[in-house]
Structure formats: structure tokens, C-alpha cells
N, C-alpha and C positions, 0 to 999 in steps of 0.2 A: 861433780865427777868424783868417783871413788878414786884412790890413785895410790899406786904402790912403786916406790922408786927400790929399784933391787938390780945390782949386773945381772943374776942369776934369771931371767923373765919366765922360766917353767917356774922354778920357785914360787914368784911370786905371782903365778898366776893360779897356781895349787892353794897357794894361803887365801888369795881371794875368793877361789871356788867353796872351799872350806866356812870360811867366813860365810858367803851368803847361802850357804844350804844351811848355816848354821842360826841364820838368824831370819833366812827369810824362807826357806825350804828351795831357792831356786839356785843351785850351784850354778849353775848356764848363765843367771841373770850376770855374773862378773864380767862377762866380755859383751854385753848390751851397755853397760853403766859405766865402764869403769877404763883407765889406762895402767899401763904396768910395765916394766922392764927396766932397761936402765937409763937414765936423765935422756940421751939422745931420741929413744924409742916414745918415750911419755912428753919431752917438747913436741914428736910428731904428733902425737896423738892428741895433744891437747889444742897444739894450732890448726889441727883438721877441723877440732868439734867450733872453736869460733871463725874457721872458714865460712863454716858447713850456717853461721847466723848467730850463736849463742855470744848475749853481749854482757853476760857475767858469768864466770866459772865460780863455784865452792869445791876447793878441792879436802877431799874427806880423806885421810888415811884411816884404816881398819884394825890396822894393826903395828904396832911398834912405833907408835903415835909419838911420841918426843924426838926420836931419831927421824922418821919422815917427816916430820914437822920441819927440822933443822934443814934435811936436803931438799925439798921444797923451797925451802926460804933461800937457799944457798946457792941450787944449784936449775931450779926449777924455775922460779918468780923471773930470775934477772933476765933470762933468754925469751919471757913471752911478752 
């Protein structure tokens, strides 16, 4: 899962749009692949996708990779 932890969730769902038109031509593809918003909105979205059967997440941040990295570990990992 792509995953962008951000309070601001237009933000960071514009950076991901950006991102994948950027590297794959499908801006739309962000919101098929990916969760974003702020830690409460992306533990939703992350405990939907191993509701939903997926019994190992990779979460991938795209952008601002050492700072998501750290609120992942922080603020993401411990609540799933």
C-alpha cells in the first residue's frame, strides 16, 4: 500500500495524484492503491484493506520518505 500520513488529506492526496501520473501516467491510480490523510483516517484505511483478507501490508511512502517513514513507525505500526 502506498501511504501518505499528512493532517492536511487534499494535500496529500494531490502529492499522490502528482506522484503517480508522474511515474506511472495514471493519477486516478492514488486512490485504487493507496491510503492518505491523517494517522486516524490511514489506521482506517489500512485495517479495512486486512479486513477486506490481505495478510501482509508494505507500506510505501512516495514522498517525504524519512519523515513518513518515522510517523509510520510512530504513529501508524503501533495502532495496527
Amino acid at each position: 500500500m502506498y501511504v501518505a500520513v499528512d493532517r492536511d488529506r487534499t494535500r496529500a492526496g494531490k502529492r499522490l495524484a502528482e506522484w503517480f501520473g508522474a511515474f506511472y501516467g495514471r493519477p486516478a491510480l492514488a486512490e485504487e492503491v493507496s491510503v492518505w490523510g491523517d494517522v486516524d483516517t490511514c489506521v482506517e484505511g489500512l485495517r479495512a484493506v486486512a479486513a477486506a483478507g490481505s495478510g501482509f501490508l508494505m507500506l510505501n511512502p512516495v514522498f517525504d520518505e524519512a519523515e513518513q517513514l518515522e510517523r509510520i513507525a510512530a504513529d501508524l505500526a503501533p495502532r495496527l
